[in-house]
C-alpha positions as MATLAB code, in Angstrom:
seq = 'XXXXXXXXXXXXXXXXXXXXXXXXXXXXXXXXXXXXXXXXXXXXXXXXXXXXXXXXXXXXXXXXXXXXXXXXXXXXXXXXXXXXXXXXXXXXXXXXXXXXXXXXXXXXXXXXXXXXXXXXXXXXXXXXXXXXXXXXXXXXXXXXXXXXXXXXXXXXXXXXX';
ca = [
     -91.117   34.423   56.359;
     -93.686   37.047   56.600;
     -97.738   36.157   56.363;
    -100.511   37.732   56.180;
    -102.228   37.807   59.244;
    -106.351   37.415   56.936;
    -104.443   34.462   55.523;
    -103.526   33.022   59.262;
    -107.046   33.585   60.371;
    -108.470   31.259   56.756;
    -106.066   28.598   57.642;
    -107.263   28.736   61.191;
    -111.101   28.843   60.349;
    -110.376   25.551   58.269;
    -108.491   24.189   61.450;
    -111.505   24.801   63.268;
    -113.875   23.060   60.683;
    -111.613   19.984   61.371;
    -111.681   19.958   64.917;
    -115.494   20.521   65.161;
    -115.822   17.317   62.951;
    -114.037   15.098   65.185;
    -110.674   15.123   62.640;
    -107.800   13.315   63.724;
    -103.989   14.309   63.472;
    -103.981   17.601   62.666;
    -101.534   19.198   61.460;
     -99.892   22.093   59.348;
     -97.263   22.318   57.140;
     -96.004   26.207   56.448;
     -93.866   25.761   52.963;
     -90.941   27.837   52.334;
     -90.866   30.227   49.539;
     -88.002   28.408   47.689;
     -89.189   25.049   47.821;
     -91.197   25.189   44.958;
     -93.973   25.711   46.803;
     -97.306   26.704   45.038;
     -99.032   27.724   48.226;
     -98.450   29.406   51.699;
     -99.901   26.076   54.099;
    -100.620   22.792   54.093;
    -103.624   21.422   56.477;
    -103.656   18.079   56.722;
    -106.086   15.964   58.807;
    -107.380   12.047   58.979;
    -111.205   10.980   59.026;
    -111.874    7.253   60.466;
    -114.148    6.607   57.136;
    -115.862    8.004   54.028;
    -118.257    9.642   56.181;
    -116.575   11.788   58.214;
    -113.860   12.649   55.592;
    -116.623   14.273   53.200;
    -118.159   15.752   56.666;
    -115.137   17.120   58.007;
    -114.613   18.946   53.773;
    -118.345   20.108   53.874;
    -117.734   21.730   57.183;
    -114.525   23.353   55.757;
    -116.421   24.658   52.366;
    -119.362   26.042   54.560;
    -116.986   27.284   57.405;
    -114.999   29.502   54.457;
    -117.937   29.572   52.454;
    -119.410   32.047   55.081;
    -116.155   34.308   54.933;
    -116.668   34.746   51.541;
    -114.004   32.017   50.293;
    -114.573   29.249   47.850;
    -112.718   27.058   46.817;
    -110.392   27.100   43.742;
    -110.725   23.384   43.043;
    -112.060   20.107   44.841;
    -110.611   16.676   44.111;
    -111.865   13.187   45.846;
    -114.635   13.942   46.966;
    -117.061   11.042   45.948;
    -114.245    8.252   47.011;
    -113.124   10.174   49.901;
    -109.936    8.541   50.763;
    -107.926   11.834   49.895;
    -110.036   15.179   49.471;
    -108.060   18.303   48.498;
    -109.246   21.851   48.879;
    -107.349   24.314   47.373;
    -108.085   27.623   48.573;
    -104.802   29.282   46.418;
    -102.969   30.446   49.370;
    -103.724   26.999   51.705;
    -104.894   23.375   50.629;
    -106.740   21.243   53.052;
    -105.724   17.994   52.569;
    -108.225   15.542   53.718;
    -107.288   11.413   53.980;
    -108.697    8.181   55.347;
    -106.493    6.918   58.052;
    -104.587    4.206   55.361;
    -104.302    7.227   52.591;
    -102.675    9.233   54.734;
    -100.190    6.685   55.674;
     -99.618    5.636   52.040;
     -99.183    8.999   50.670;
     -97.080   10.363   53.835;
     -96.923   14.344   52.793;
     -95.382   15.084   55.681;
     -92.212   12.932   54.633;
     -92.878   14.457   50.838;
     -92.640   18.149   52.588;
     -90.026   17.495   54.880;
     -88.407   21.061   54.238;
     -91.759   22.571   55.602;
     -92.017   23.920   59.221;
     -94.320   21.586   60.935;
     -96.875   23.796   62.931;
     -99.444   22.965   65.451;
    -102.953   24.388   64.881;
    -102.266   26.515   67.914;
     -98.885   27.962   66.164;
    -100.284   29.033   63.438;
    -101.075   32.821   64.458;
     -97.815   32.816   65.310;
     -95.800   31.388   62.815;
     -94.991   34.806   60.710;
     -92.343   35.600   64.003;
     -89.318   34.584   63.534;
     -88.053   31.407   65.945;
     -87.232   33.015   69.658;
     -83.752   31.829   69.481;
     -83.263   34.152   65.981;
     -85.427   36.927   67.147;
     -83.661   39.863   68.338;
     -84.657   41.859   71.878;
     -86.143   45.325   71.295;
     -84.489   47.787   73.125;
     -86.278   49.680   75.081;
     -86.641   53.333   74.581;
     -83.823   55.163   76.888;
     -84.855   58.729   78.098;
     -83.151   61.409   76.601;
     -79.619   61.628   77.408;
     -79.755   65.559   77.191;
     -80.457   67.390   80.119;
     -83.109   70.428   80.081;
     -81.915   73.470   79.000;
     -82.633   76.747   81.057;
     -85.167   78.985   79.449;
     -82.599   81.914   79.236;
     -79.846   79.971   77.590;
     -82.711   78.605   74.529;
     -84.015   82.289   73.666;
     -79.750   83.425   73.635;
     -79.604   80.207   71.076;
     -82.112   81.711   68.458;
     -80.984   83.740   65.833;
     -82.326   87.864   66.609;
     -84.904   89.092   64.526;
     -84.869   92.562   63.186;
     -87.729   94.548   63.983;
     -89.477   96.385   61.447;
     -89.556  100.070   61.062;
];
């Protein structure tokens, strides 16, 4: 699956804004085209209480908010238990510790690759095992060909009278 590497750097700004605010369990979920996926990546992340959960989505708004993204649509916000971000091409998916557990998305979106933050500038290469070697470049095979013998290979002009 090819990404865009803008889109790589969003999702790891928002990874950032988690970590900064103390979130716990990170982790990101990179859906598969055919799965009936609506969006590139998951980012999901646990807050110990109310508190921190809406601290650790403000962080994420402002974080984006200074790249120039907003976000599409905000859910749970005032009960923070489960706050959802959707930025279109990612959704931050922000629980208390006993949402998270109830809701389990990572079981839901078992068919996603499971990434750690520090994968996720890597996750458009293909697994190492799959990937093929480059060759590398060989040097040229022909040998150099006298001076005389190239001018004898070009077709004589006819001079003008």
């Amino acid at each position: 699956m090819k990404t865009d590497p803008a889109l790589q750097y969003q999702v790891l700004a928002a990874i950032r804004a988690c970590e900064d605010k103390k979130a716990e369990d990170i982790t990101v979920l990179q859906l598969e085209k055919g799965s009936g996926a609506f969006t590139d990546y998951f980012v999901l992340c646990s807050g110990t209480n109310p508190r921190q959960v809406q601290a650790i989505a403000d962080e994420v708004e402002e974080r984006l908010g200074i790249a120039g993204l907003r976000a599409n649509s905000r859910e749970g916000y005032k009960l923070a238990e489960w706050i959802l971000l959707d930025y279109v091409d990612f959704v931050v998916h922000i629980f208390s510790e006993a949402a998270r557990r109830y809701y389990d998305l990572e079981r839901l979106w078992k068919s996603a690759r499971r990434l750690e933050p520090s994968q996720v500038l890597t996750s458009a290469r293909a697994p190492a095992a799959s990937r093929k070697a480059k060759p590398k470049p060989r040097p040229s095979a022909r040998k150099p060909v006298a001076r005389s013998r190239r001018k004898a290979a070009r077709p004589k002009r006819r001079k003008k009278k």
